[in-house]
N, C-alpha and C positions, 0 to 999 in steps of 0.2 A: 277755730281750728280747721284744718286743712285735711284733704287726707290723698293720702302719699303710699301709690302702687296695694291700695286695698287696707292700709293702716292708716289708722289716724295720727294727724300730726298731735305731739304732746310738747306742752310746754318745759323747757327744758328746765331739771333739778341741778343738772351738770355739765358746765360747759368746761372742756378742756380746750386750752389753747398754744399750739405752739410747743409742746412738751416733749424734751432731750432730755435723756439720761446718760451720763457718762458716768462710769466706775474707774476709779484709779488705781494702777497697782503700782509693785515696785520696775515690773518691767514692760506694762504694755496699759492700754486705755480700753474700755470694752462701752461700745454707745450699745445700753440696752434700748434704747428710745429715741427717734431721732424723727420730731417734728410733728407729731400729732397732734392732730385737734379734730376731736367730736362731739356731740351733743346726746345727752341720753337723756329724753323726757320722763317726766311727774309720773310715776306711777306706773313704767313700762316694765319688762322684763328686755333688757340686751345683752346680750353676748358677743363675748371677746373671746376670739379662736384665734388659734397660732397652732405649729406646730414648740414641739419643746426647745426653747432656747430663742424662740420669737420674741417675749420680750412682752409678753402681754401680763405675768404676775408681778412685774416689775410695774406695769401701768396700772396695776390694781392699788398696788402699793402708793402710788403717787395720788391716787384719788381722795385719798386722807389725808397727806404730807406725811403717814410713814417712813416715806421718802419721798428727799424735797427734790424737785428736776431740778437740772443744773441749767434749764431755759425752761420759758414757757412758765405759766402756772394753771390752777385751776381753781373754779368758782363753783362753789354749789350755796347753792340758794341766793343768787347774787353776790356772795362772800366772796373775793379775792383771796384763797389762801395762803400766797406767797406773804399777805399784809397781815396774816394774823401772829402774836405772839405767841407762846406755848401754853400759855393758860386756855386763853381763845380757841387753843387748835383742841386743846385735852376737853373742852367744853361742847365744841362740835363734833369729835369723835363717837361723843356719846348716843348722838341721832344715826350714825354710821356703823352699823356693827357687823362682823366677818365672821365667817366660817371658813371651816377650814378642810383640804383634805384629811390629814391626820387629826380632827378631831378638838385637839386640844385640851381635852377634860383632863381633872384633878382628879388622880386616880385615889389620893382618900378619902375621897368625899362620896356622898350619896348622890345621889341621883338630882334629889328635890334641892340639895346644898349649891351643888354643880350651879344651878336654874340660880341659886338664890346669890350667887358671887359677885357677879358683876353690881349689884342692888346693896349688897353691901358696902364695897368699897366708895359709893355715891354718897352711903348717910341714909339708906331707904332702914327702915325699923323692920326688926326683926319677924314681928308679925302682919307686916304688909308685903315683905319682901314674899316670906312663904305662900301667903295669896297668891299672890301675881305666880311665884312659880307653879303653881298649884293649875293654874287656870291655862299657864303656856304647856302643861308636859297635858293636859285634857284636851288641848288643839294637838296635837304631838300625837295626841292616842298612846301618853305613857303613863297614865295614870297611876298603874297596878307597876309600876317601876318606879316609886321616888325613892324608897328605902335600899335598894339596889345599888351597888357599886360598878362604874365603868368596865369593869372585868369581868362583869358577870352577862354586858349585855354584847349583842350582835354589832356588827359592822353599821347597820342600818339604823339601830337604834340610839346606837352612841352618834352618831348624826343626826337625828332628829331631837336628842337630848339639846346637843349643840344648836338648833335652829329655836328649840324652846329659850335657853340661856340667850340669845339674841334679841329674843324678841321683845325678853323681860325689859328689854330696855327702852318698851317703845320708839324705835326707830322709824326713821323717816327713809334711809334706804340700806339695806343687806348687800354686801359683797362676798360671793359666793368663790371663793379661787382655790376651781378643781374640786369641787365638796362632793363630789360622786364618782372622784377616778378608783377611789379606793374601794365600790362596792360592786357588785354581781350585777347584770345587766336588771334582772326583774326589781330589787332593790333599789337601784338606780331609779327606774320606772314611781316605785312609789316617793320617792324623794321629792323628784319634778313634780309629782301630782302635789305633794306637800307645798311645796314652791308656789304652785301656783291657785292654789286655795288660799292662802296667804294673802298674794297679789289681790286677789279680789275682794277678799274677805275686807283688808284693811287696807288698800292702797298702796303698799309700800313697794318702792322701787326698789326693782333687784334686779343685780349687774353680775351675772356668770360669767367666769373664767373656766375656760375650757380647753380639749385640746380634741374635741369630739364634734363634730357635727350631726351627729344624732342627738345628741343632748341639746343643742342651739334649735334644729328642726321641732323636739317635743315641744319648747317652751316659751321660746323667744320672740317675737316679732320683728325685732331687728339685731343685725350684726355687723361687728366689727373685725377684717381681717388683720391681724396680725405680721409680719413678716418680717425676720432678720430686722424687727426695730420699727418699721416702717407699717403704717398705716395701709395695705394694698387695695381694701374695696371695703365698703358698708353701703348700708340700705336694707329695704327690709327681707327677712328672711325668704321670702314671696321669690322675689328681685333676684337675690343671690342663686335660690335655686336654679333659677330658670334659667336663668343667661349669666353663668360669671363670666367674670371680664380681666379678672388677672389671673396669674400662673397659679398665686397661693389658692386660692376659690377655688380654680380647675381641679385640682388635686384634692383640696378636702371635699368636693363633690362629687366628682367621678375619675377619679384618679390618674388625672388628667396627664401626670407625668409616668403614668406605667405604659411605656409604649407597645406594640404588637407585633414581634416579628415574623419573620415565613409567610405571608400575604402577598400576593400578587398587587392588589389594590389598595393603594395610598388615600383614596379617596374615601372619606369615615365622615359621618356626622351625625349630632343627639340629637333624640327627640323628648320632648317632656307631655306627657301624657295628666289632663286634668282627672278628676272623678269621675269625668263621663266618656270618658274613652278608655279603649282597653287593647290590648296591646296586638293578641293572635288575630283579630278580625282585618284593622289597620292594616300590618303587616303583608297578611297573609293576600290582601285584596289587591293591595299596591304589587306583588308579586307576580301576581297572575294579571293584572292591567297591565303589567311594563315586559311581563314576558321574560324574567331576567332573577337571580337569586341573587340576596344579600348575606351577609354573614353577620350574628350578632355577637356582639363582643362584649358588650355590660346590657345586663338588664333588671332595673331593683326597684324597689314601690316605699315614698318617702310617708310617713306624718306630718303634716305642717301646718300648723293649725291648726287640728282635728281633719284637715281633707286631708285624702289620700292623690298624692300625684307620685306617677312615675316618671322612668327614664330610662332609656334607653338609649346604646351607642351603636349603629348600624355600618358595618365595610361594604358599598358600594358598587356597582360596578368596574370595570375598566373604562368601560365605553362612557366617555362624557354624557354625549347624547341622552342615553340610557340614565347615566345618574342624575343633570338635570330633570331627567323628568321625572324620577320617580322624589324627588326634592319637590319640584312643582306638586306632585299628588298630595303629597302629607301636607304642604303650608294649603293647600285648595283645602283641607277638611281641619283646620285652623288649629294645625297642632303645632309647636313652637320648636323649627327645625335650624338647627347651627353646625354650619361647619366646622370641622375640628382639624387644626393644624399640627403635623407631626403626631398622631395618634399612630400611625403605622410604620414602622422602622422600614429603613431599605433594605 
């Protein structure tokens, strides 16, 4: 194994190749997908961001044959699943298990029942089946909730009800799509930690769908941009931070298409500040060496991995001169500085 911008290269559980989706109507064709192909290694956490109507819970859906592309296919575990029949596919589903934003629980059922459904419908006996759920809602921390109805519990718990029912199925990898838009940012918080206990506890590969970059930064190592269909940028979440490279990235990073108007100075550019840099000292030093003030425009501090790195968007002088140099200062004390094109309206 390799390792690729501070991550380790994993061997891939899923390789998508070449993947279009076209939907037909009676009066027009809608390409949710057009031409994808990525790799998500054994045992990672990746995420798939889009904004809404990108076309990325459509690509979730295609990683199962829930929906089959109308190009392209994809492989997990070497399997070609354009070649599998529907027994084959209903067979490998079962290693594959999804959550959801809304939940999906059996509102008459308990708690512990909910956990036991999926185990049922396999042929699993009725007093193994409640084991196993028994033991996934005590990783869940819902112990004292089996006898409990859907209705009676929280936003957060009825999601981790759901991640217990997933698990009971020994899976080899969770598709997550959107499983946290529907809760409060702290709840949110404890899910991903859920998530990623999981990840390590047992290895299993989990693919988040998203529409949040906060949620990709808490947990993910790598990501995949989204865009109107189109594949726009991945690599590891490190990478995207720091330097995106397409429009979609610029914008779910530092909102790269909100432009600034009433500024004299068109000249703008980020800085990304690691753990051991901090912002007022930098700043404030480069100011008083260049003799000249800047204006700042975004300034906000990420989690990415457990480090903390910021960033910052700075408006520059007028005077070239002057902005070169004070560009020169920041890359001399090895902070990672990029120009930003059209951040400042005329």
């Amino acid at each position: 194994m390799g390792r690729e911008g501070g991550v380790m290269e994993l061997e891939p559980i899923i390789r998508i190749e070449g993947v279009s989706k076209t939907f037909s109507g009676k009066e027009n064709k809608v390409e949710a997908l057009r031409g994808i192909s990525l790799e998500i290694g054994r045992g990672d956490i990746y995420g798939i961001i889009g904004m809404s109507g990108a076309g990325k819970s459509t690509l979730v859906r295609c990683l199962n044959f829930l929906e089959r592309p109308t190009e392209g296919t994809v492989f997990v575990e070497g399997q070609d699943l354009s070649q599998l029949g529907e027994k084959q596919l209903r067979k490998l589903r079962t290693k594959i298990a999804m959550i959801f934003q809304n939940f999906n629980l059996l509102m008459q059922r308990t708690v512990l029942d909910n956990v036991c459904f999926p185990m049922e419908i396999v042929g699993v006996s009725k007093k193994q089946a409640r084991e196993k759920a028994r033991e996934y809602l005590r990783i869940v921390e819902l112990s004292d909730k089996e006898t409990a109805y859907p209705a009676q519990l929280s936003g957060g718990q009825k999601q981790r009800v759901a991640i217990a029912r997933a698990l009971a199925m020994d899976p080899q990898i969770l598709l997550c799509d959107e499983a946290t838009s529907a809760l409060d940012p702290t709840t949110t918080k404890s899910i991903l930690a859920l998530l990623k206990e999981i990840n390590a506890k047992y290895g299993i590969t989990i693919v988040i769908i998203t529409h949040s970059m906060e949620v990709v930064q808490e947990v993910c190592s790598r990501v995949a941009i989204i865009d109107a269909g189109l594949l726009a940028e991945h690599g590891t979440v490190e990478e995207v931070f720091t330097a995106p490279k397409s429009r979609a990235a610029r914008k779910l990073v530092f909102q790269g298409e909100q432009k600034v108007s009433l500024m004299k100075s068109r000249r703008c550019v980020r800085i990304v500040f690691t753990e051991n840099s901090s912002f007022e000292p930098v700043i404030a030093n480069m100011v008083l060496e260049c003799k000249a003030s800047v204006n700042i425009l975004l300034a906000d501090t990420k989690d990415i991995g457990g480090i903390a790195r910021g960033q910052m968007v700075l408006q520059l002088p007028e005077d070239d001169r002057t902005a070169e140099r004070m560009i020169t200062y920041l890359r001399d004390r090895n902070l990672t500085v990029e120009e930003l094109k059209d951040y400042v309206d005329e």
